[in-house]
C-alpha positions as CSV (number, residue, x, y, z in Angstrom):
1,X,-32.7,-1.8,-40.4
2,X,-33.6,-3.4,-37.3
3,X,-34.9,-6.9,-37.3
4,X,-38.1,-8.5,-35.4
5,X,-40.5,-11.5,-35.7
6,X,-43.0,-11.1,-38.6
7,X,-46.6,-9.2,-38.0
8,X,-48.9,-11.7,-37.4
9,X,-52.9,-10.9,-37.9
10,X,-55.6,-12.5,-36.5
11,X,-54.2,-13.1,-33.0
12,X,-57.2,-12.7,-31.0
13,X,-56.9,-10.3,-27.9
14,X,-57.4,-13.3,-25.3
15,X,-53.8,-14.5,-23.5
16,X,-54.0,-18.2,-25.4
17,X,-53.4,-16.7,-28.9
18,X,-50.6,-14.4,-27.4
19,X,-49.1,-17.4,-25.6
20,X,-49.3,-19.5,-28.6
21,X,-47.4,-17.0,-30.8
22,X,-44.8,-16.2,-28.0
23,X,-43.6,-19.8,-28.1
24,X,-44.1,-20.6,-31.7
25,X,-41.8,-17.3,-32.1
26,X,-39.4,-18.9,-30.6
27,X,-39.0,-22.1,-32.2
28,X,-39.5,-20.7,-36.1
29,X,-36.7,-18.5,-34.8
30,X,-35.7,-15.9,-37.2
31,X,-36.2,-12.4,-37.8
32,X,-37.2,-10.5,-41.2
33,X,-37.2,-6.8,-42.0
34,X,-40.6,-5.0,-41.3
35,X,-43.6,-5.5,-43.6
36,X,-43.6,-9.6,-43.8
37,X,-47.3,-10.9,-42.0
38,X,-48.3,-13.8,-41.1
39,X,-52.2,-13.7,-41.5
40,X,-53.6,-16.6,-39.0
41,X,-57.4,-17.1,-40.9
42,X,-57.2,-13.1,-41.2
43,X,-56.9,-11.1,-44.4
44,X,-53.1,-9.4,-44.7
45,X,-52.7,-5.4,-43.6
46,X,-52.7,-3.1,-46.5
47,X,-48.8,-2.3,-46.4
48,X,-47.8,-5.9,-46.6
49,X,-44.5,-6.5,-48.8
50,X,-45.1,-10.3,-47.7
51,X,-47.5,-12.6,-46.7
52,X,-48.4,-16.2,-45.4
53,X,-51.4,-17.4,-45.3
54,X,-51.9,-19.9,-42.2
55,X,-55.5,-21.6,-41.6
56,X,-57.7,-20.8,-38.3
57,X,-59.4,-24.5,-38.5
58,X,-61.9,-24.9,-35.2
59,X,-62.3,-28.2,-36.4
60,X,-58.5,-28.9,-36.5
61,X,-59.0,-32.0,-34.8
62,X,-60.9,-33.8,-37.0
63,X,-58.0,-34.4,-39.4
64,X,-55.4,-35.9,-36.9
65,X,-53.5,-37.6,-39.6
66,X,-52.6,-34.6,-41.5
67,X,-49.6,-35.1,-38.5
68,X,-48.1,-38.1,-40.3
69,X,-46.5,-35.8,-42.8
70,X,-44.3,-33.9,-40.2
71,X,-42.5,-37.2,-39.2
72,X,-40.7,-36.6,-42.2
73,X,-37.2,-35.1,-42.6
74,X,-37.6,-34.0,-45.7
75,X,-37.7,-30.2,-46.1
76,X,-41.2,-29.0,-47.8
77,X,-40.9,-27.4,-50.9
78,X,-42.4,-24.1,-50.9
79,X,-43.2,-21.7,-53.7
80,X,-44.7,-18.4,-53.3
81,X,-47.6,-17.2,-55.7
82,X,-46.7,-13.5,-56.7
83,X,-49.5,-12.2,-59.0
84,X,-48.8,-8.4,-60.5
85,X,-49.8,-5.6,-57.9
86,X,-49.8,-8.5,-55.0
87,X,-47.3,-9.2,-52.3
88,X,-45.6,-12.5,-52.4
89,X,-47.3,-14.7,-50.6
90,X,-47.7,-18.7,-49.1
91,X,-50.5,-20.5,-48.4
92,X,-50.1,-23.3,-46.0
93,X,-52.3,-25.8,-45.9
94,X,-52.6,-26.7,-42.0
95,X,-53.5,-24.3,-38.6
96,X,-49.8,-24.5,-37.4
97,X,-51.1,-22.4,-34.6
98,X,-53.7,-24.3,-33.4
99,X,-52.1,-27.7,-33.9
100,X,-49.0,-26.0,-31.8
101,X,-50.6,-24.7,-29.2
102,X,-52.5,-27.9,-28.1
103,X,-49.1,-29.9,-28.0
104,X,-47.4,-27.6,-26.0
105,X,-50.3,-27.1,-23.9
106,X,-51.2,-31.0,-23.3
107,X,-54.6,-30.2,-23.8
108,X,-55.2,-33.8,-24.1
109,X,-54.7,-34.4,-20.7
110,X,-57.2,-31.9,-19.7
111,X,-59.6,-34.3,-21.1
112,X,-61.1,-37.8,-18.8
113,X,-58.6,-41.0,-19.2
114,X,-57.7,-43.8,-17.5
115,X,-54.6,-43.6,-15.5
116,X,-51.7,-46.3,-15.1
117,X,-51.2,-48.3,-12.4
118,X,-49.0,-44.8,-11.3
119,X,-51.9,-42.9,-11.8
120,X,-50.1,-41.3,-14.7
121,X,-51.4,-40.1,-18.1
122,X,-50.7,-43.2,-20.3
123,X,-48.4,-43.0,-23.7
124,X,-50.9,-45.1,-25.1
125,X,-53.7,-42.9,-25.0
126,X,-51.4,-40.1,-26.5
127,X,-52.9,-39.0,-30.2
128,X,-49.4,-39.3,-31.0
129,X,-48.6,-42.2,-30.1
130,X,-51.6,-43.2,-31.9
131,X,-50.3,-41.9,-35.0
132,X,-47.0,-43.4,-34.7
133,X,-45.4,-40.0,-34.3
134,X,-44.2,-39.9,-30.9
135,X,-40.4,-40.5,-31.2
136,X,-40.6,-37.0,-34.1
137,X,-40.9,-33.2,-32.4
138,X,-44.2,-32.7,-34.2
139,X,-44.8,-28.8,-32.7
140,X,-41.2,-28.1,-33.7
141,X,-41.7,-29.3,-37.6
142,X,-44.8,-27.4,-38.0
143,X,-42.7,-24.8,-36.9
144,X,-40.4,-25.2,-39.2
145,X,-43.2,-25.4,-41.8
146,X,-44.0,-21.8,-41.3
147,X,-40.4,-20.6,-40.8
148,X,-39.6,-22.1,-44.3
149,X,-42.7,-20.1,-45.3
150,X,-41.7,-17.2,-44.3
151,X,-38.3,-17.8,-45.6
152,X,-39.6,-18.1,-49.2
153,X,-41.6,-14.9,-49.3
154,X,-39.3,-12.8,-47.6
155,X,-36.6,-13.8,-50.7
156,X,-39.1,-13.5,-53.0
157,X,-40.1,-9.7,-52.0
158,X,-36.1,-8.8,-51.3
159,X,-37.3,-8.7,-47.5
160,X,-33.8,-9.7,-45.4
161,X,-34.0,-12.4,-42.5
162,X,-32.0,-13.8,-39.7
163,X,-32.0,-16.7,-38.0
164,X,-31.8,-16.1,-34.2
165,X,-31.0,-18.8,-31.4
166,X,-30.4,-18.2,-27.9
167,X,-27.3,-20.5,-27.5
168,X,-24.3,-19.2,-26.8
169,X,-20.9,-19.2,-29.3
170,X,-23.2,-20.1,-32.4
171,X,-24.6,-23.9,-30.8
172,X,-27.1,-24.8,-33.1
173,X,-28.7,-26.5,-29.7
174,X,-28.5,-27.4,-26.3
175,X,-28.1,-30.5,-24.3
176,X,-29.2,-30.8,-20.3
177,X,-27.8,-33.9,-18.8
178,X,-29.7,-34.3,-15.5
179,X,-29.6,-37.5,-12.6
180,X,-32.2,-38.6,-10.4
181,X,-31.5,-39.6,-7.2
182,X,-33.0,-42.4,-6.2
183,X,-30.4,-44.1,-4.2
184,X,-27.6,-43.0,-2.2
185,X,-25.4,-46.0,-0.5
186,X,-21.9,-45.3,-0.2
187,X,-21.3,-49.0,1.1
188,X,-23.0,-51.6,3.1
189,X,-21.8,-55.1,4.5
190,X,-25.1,-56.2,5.2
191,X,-27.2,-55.4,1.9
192,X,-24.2,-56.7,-0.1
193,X,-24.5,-59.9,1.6
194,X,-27.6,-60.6,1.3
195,X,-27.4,-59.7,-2.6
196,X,-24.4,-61.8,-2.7
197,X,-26.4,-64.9,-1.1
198,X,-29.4,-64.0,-3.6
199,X,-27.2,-64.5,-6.6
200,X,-26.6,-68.0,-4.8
201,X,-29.9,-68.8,-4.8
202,X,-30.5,-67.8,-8.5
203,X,-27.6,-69.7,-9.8
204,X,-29.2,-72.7,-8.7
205,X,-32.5,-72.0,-10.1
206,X,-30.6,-71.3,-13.5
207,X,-31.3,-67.7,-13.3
208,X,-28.0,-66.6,-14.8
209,X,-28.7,-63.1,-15.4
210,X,-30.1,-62.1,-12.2
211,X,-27.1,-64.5,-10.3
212,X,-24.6,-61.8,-12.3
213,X,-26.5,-58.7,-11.7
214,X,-26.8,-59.3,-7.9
215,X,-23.6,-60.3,-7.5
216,X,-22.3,-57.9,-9.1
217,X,-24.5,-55.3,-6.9
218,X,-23.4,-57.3,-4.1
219,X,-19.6,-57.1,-4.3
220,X,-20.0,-53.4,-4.9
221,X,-22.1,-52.4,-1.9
222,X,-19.5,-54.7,0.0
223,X,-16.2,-52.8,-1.5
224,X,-18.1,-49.4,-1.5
225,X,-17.0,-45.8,-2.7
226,X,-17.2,-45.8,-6.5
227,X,-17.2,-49.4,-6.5
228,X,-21.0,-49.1,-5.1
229,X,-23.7,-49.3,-7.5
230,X,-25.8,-46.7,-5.1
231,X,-23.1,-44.5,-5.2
232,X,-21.6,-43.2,-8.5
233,X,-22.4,-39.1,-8.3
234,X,-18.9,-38.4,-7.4
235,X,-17.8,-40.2,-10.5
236,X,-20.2,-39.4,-12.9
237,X,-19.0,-36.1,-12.3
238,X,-15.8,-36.4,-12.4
239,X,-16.3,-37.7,-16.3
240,X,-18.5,-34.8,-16.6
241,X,-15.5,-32.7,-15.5
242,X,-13.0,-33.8,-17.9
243,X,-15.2,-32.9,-20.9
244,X,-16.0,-29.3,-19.3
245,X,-19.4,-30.2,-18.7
246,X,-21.9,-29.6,-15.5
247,X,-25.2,-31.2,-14.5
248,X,-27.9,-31.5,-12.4
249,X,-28.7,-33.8,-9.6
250,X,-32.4,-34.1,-8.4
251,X,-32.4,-35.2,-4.8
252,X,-35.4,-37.0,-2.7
253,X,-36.4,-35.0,0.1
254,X,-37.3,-38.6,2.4
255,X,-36.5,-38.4,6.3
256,X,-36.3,-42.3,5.9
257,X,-34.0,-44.8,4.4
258,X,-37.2,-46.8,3.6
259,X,-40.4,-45.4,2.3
260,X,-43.9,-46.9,1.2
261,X,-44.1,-45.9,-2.9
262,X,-47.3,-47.8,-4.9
263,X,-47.7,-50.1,-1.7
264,X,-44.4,-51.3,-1.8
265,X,-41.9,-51.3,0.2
266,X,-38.4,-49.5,-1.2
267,X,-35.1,-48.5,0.0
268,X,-34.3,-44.7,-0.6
269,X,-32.0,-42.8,1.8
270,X,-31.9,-39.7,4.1
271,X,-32.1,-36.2,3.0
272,X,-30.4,-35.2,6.1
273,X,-27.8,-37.9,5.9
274,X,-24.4,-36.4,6.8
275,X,-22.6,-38.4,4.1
276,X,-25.4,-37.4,1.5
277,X,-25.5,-33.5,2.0
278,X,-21.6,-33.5,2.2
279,X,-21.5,-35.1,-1.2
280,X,-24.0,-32.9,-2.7
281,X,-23.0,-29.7,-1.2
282,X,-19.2,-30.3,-2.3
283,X,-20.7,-30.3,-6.1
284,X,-22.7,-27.7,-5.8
285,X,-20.0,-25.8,-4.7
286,X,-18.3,-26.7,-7.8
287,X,-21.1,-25.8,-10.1
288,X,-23.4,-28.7,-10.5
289,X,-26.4,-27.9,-10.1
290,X,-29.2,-29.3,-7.6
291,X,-32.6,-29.8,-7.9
292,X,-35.9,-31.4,-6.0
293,X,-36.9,-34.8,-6.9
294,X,-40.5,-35.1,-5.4
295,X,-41.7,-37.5,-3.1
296,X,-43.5,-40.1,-4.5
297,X,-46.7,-39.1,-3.0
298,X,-46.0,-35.2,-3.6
299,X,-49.1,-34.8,-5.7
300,X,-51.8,-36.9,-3.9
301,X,-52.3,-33.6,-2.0
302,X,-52.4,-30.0,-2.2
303,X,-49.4,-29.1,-0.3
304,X,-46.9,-31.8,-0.9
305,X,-45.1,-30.1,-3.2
306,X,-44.5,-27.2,-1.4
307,X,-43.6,-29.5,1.8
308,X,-41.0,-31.2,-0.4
309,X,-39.6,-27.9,-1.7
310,X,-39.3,-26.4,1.5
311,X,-37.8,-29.4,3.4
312,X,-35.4,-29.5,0.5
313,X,-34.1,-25.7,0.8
314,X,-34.3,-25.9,4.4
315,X,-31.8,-29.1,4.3
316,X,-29.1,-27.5,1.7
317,X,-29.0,-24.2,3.5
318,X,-29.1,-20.8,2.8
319,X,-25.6,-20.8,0.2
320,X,-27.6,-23.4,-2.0
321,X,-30.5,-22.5,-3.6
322,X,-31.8,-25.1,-6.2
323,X,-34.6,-23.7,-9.0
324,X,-36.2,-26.7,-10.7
325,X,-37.2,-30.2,-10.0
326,X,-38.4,-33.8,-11.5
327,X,-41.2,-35.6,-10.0
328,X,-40.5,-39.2,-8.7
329,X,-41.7,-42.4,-11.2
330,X,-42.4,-38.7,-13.1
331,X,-45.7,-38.9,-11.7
332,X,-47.2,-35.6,-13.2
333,X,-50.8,-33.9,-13.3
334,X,-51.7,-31.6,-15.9
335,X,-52.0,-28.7,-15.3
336,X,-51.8,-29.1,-11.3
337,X,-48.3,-30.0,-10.9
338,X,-47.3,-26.8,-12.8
339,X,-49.7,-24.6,-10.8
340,X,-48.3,-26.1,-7.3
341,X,-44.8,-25.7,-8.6
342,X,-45.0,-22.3,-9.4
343,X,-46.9,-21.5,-6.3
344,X,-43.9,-22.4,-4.3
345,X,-41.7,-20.2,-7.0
346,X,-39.5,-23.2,-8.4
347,X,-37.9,-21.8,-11.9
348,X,-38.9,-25.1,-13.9
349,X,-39.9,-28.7,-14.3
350,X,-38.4,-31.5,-15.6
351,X,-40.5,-34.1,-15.6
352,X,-43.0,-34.1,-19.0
353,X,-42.0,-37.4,-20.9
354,X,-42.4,-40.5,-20.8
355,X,-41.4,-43.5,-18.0
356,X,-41.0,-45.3,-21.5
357,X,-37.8,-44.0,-22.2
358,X,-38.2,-42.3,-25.3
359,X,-40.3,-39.3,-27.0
360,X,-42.0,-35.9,-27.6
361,X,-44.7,-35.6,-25.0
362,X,-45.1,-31.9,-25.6
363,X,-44.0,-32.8,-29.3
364,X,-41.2,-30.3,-29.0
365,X,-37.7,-29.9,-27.9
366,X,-38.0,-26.7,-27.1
367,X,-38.4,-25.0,-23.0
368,X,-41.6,-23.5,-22.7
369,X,-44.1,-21.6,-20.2
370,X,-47.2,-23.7,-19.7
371,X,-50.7,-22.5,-19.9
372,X,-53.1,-23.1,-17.7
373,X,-56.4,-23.8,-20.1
374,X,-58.9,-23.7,-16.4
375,X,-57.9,-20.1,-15.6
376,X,-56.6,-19.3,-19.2
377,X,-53.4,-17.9,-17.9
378,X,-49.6,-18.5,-18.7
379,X,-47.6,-19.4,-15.8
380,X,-44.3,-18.0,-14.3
381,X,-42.6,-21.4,-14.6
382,X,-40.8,-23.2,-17.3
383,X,-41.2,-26.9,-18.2
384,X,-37.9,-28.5,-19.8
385,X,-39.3,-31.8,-20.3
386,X,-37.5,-35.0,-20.7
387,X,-36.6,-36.3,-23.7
388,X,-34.7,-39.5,-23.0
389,X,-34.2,-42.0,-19.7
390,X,-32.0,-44.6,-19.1
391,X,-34.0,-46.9,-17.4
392,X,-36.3,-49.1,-20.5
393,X,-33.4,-49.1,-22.9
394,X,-33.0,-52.7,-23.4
395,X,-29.4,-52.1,-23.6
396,X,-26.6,-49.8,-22.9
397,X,-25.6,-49.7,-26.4
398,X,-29.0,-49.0,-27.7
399,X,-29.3,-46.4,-25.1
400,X,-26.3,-44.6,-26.4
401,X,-27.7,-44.7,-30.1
402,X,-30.9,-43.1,-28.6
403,X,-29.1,-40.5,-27.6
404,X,-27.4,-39.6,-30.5
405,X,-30.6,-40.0,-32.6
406,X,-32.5,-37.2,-30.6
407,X,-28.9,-35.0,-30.8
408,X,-29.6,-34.9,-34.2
409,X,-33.2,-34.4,-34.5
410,X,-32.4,-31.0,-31.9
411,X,-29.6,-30.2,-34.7
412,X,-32.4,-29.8,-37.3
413,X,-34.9,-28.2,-34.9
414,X,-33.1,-26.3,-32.5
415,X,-34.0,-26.7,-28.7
416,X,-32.6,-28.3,-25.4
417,X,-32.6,-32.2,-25.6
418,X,-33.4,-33.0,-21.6
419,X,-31.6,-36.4,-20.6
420,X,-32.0,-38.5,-17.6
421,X,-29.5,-40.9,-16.4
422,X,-29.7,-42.2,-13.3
423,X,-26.5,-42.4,-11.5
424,X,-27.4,-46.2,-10.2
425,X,-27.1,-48.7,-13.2
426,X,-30.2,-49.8,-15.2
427,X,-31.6,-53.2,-14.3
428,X,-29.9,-54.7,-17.1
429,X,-28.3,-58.3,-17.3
430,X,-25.6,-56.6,-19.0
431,X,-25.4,-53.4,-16.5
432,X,-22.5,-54.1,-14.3
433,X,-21.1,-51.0,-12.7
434,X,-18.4,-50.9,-15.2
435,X,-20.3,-51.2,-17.8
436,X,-22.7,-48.8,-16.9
437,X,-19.8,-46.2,-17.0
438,X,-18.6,-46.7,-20.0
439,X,-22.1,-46.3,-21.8
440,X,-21.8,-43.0,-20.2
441,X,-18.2,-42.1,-20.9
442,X,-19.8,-42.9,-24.4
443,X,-22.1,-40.4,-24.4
444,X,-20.6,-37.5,-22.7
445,X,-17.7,-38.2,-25.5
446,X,-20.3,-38.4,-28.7
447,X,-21.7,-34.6,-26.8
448,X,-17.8,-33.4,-26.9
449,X,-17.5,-34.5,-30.2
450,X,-20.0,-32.0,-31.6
451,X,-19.6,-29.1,-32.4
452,X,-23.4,-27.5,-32.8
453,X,-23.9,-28.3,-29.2
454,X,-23.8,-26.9,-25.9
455,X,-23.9,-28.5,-22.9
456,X,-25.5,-26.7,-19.8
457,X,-27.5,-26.7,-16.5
458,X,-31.1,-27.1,-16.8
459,X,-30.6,-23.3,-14.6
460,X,-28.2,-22.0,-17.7
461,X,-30.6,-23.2,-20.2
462,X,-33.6,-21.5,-18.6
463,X,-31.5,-18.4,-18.1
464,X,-31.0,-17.9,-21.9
465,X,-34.3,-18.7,-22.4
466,X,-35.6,-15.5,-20.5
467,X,-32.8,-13.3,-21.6
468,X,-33.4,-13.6,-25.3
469,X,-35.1,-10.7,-27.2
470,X,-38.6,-11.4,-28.0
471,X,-40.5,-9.4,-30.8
């Protein structure tokens, strides 16, 4: 007998509820044998072998802290009632769907706050960060909460179910390692010189750490090639390479080597830089994948985006087409940012976490189509998110950990973790260029080392996404 998601009642005909279940589907993913339902705040259909009951709460929001409980690893125990002349059934005791839906739709940032100094939605302000639940998936457990549900019915009324992931070979779940590039300096005399006479002048202030890290940037620029801190792509991949694995560079779309970002002043590079499209081109010939990394100042109008995108197509040519992109210092705007990218037809973003390093923004792990709540309409895009950056680890090591801590977390819930390292080394005392690369060595080798993961594009990830059954 053919397998499908459970019946689920009380879906109302508007496209939130739909969009809700479609994504929720996903992550409880597994199937059951016709006749289970799950009965959202509606009463169960007559020829119903099995049934769970989930709450329609209005007034979900109310009880915030009924959250806390999902930060905990421990499977819920879960006992159907069977009562003679009744179907098996489950009661739970929280709107799964409601609670889902409004993390994965970052409904809180529909609402007035007060922006960072970025003009970003802050992680303080975040109910759950509030809560002390940030660093735990929180849509993907109450997920799991109904798929143990339904697990424990369907045994108990003989119904047979199968769990159903879209990875490939069996992968329990997926791993995108991605690189923004932010700067792109194969060598230079000059700039090392002057870092080399800064680390003078901090030596004799007694600033020992900064007198190492500029020196060390120093010598690098001066030497060059993968010596240079501002230019490790080439070897970053080539690590990548030994271990099988591919990634995806996201690539400024600047016609300057120095740009105004927040009122300051940086050094960034040229898209159009012979050396720099070279490079680039030569890996995505070999499969890496390349992606837009908007402008800082993308989003303060309406077209920047698209500007950006087209500039950066335009630049790789007609052989390279790239299909997602991260915006710069992740500045983001819900749901704007999603409406402009999908206007200009790029596949998916990257960019929903946190410039903190660490954390569920969306409270998932999972890739999913935003909703537009203004227009209440799903979109065509796909948001990845980011699930773990390099740059506010306060050290390499530590960073590595991190890294294997959210690996396991995807192992329980399924998913694509989304990581960012930069392909410059952090602003760490400790962050010489050697260094660096062997706290990356370390974790492409922990990702080789498992065997319930599999290691794609952010482009192969999204492709099984919309190639797996749904219903």
């Amino acid at each position: 007998m053919a397998l499908g998601l459970p019946t689920v009642v009380g879906i109302d005909v508007g496209p939130y509820d739909a969009w809700v279940w479609t994504h929720l589907g996903r992550v409880v993913a597994l199937r059951t044998e016709p006749g289970l339902a799950v009965c959202w705040g509606a009463a169960p259909p007559p020829d119903a072998r099995a049934v769970v009951h989930v709450p329609k709460d209005p007034q979900f929001l109310s009880q915030p802290e009924v959250l806390r409980c999902f930060a905990s690893t421990e499977p819920a125990t879960t006992s159907p009632a069977v009562r003679p002349g009744s179907p098996p059934e489950v009661r739970l005791d929280v709107d799964v769907f409601s609670w889902f839906g409004w993390f994965i739709s970052r409904a809180e940032e529909y609402e007035p706050f007060e922006a960072d100094a970025l003009g970003r939605f802050p992680r303080a302000a975040a109910l759950a960060q509030q809560l002390g639940i940030m660093e735990v998936p929180v849509a993907d457990r109450l997920a799991l909460r109904l798929r143990a549900a339904i697990e424990a019915v369907a045994k108990a009324a003989g119904l047979t179910t199968a769990p159903y992931l879209p990875w490939p070979h069996g992968k329990r779940f997926a791993v995108c390692l991605t690189h923004d590039v932010d700067h792109a300096t194969r060598r230079s005399v000059w700039r090392g010189g002057q870092l080399v006479a800064a680390a003078a002048a901090s030596l004799v202030r007694g600033r020992w750490s900064r007198a190492r890290r500029r020196l060390n940037w120093g010598l690098g620029l001066v030497r060059g090639g993968h010596h240079s801190p501002g230019w490790l792509f080439e070897t970053f991949a080539e690590a990548e390479r030994q271990h099988g694995f591919r990634s995806a560079f996201y690539l400024l779309p600047y016609e300057s080597d120095v740009v105004v970002e927040a009122g300051r002043t940086e050094r960034r590079y040229r898209i159009r830089r012979p050396e720099v499209l070279e490079t680039f081109r030569r890996l995505a010939a070999e499969r890496w994948e390349l992606g837009l990394h908007t402008s800082y100042h993308a989003h303060d109008t309406a077209d920047g985006l698209r500007d950006d995108w087209d500039r950066l197509c335009e630049v790789l040519g007609p052989g390279i087409q790239p299909v997602g992109s991260r915006s710069h210092a992740l500045r983001f705007r819900v749901p704007e940012t999603w409406i402009q990218g999908a206007a200009c037809g790029i596949q998916y973003d990257a960019t929903l976490g946190w410039p903190e390093g660490f954390g569920f923004r969306s409270g998932t792990l999972w890739p999913y189509q935003p909703f537009d709540r203004r227009a209440s309409r799903a979109l065509p895009l796909w948001e990845l998110g980011l699930h773990a950056m390099d740059t506010h680890f306060p050290t390499l090591d530590g960073l590595v950990q991190k890294v294997r801590q959210v690996c396991d977390q995807a192992a329980e819930v399924g998913g694509c973790v989304c990581l960012l390292v930069h392909p410059t080394p952090p602003r760490h005392a400790e962050a010489t260029v050697k260094d660096f690369l062997r706290a990356y060595a370390a974790i492409l080798d922990g990702l080789a080392s498992r065997s319930d993961a599999w290691v794609a594009t952010p482009r192969e990830v999204i492709s099984r996404m919309i190639a797996a059954p749904q219903g």
